[in-house]
C-alpha positions as CSV (number, residue, x, y, z in Angstrom):
1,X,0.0,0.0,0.0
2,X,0.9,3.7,-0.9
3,X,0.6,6.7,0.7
4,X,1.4,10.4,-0.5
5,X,1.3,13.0,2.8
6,X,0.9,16.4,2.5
7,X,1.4,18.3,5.6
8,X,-1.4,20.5,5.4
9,X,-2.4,24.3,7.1
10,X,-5.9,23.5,5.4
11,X,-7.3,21.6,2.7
12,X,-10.6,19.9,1.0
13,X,-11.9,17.6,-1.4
14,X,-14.5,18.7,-3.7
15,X,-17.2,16.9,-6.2
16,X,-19.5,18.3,-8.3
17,X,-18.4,21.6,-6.8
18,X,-20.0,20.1,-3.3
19,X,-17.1,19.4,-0.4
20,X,-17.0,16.2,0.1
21,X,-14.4,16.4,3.1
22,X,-12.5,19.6,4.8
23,X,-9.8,19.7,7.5
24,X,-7.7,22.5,8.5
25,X,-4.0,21.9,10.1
26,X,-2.9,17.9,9.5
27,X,-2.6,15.8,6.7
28,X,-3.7,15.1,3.2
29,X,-3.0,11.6,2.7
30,X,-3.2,10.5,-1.0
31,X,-3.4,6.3,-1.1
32,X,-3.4,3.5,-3.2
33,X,-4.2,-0.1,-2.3
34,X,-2.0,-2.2,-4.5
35,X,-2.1,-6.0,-6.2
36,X,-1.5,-8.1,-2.9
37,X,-2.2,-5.8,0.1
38,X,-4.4,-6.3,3.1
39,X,-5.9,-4.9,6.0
40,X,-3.2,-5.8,7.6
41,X,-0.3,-3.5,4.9
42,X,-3.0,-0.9,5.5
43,X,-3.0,-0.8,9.2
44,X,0.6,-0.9,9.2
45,X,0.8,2.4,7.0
46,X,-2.2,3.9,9.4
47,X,0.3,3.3,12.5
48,X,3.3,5.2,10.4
49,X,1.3,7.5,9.1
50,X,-0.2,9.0,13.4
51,X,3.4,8.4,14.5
52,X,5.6,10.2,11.8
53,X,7.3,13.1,13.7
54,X,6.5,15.8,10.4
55,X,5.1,18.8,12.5
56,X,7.4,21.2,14.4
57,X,8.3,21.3,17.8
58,X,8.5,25.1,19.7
59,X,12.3,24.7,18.5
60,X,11.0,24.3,15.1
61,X,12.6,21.0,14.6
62,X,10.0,18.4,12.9
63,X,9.5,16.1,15.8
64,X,5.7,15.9,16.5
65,X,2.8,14.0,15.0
66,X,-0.8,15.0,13.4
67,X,-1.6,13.2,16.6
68,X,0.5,15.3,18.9
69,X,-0.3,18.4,17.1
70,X,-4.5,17.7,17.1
71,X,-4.4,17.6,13.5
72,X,-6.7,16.4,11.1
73,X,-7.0,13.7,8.5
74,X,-8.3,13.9,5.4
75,X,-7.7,10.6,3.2
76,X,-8.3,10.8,-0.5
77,X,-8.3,7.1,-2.9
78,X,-5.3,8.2,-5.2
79,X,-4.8,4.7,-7.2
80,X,-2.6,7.1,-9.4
81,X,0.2,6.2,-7.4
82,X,0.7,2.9,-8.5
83,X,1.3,4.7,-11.6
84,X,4.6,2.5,-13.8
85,X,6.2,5.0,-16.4
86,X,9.1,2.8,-16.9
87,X,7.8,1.4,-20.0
88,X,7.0,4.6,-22.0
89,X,4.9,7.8,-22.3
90,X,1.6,6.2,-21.1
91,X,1.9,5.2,-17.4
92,X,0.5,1.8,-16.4
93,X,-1.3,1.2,-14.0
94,X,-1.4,-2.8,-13.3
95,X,0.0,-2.6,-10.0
96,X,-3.2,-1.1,-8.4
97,X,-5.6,-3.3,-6.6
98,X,-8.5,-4.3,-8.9
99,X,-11.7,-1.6,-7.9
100,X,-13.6,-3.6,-5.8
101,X,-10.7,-4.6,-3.4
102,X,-8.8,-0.9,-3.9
103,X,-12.2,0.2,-2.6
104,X,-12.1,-2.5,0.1
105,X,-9.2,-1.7,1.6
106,X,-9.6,2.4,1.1
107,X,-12.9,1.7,3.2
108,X,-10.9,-0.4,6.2
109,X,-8.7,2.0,6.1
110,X,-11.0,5.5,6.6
111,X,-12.8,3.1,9.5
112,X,-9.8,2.2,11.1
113,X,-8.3,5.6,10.9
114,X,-11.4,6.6,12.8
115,X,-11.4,4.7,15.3
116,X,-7.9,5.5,16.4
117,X,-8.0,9.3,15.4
118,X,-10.5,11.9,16.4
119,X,-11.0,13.8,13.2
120,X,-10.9,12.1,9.9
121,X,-12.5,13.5,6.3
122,X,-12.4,11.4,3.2
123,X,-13.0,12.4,-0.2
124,X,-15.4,9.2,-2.3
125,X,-14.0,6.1,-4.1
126,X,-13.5,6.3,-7.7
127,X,-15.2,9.8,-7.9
128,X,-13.3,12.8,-10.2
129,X,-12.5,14.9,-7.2
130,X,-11.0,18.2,-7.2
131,X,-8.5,18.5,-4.4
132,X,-7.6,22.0,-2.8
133,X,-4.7,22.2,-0.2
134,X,-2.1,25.0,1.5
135,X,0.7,22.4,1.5
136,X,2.5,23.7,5.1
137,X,6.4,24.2,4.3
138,X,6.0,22.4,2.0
139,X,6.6,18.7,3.9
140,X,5.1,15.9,1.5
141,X,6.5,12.7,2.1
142,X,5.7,9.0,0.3
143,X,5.4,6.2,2.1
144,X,4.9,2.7,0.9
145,X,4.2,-0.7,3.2
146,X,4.8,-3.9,1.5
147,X,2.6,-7.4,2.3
């Protein structure tokens, strides 16, 4: 499983011009169930993903978490990042879980994520979304989990 985080001062994901999910300071998280993962890979990723130490401290040194901070969640499907360019102009995209497990495992993750964090917004499985952030430094960091 993949995992794209934005450290965030705000951001939302919009559909149809509706918001779908809004959080202000915390992370975007952009992720992508690939061929082979489980709940498991996905709760793995969940546990890096409250723990990483990407928000400053009062020294300004990057050593507390969303959870430390209060921050919020707001986890977007992104099966974009199994993206393969390796072969051409046209990126494949083969590694991604088929849709109805990516969509499985996107939905264990958001209700696992909300059970062990207080504020979570998601954008919808498989929708177009339109994604709007203030990326805060700018931190982004991938992160990957393998089965």
């Amino acid at each position: 499983m993949k995992a794209l985080l934005q450290r965030v001062s705000e951001a939302r994901v919009e559909i149809a011009g509706e918001c779908a999910g809004r959080i202000g300071r915390g992370l975007l998280v952009l992720v992508c169930a690939e061929r082979g993962d489980d709940e498991a890979v996905g709760e793995r990723l969940l546990a890096k993903i409250l723990k990483l130490r990407i928000f400053s401290d009062d020294a300004g040194k990057m050593n507390r978490s969303v959870q430390d901070v209060g921050g919020g969640l707001l986890i977007v499907s992104q099966f974009t990042l199994a993206a393969d360019a390796s072969g051409g102009n046209r990126p494949s995209f083969t590694q991604a879980a088929p849709p109805d497990e990516g969509r499985r495992l996107y939905d264990a993750f958001v209700a696992r994520a909300r059970a062990l964090h207080p504020e979570v917004a998601t954008g919808v499985f498989g929708a177009d979304m339109q994604v709007h952030l203030v990326n805060d430094g700018p931190v982004t960091i991938p992160l990957q989990m393998a089965p």
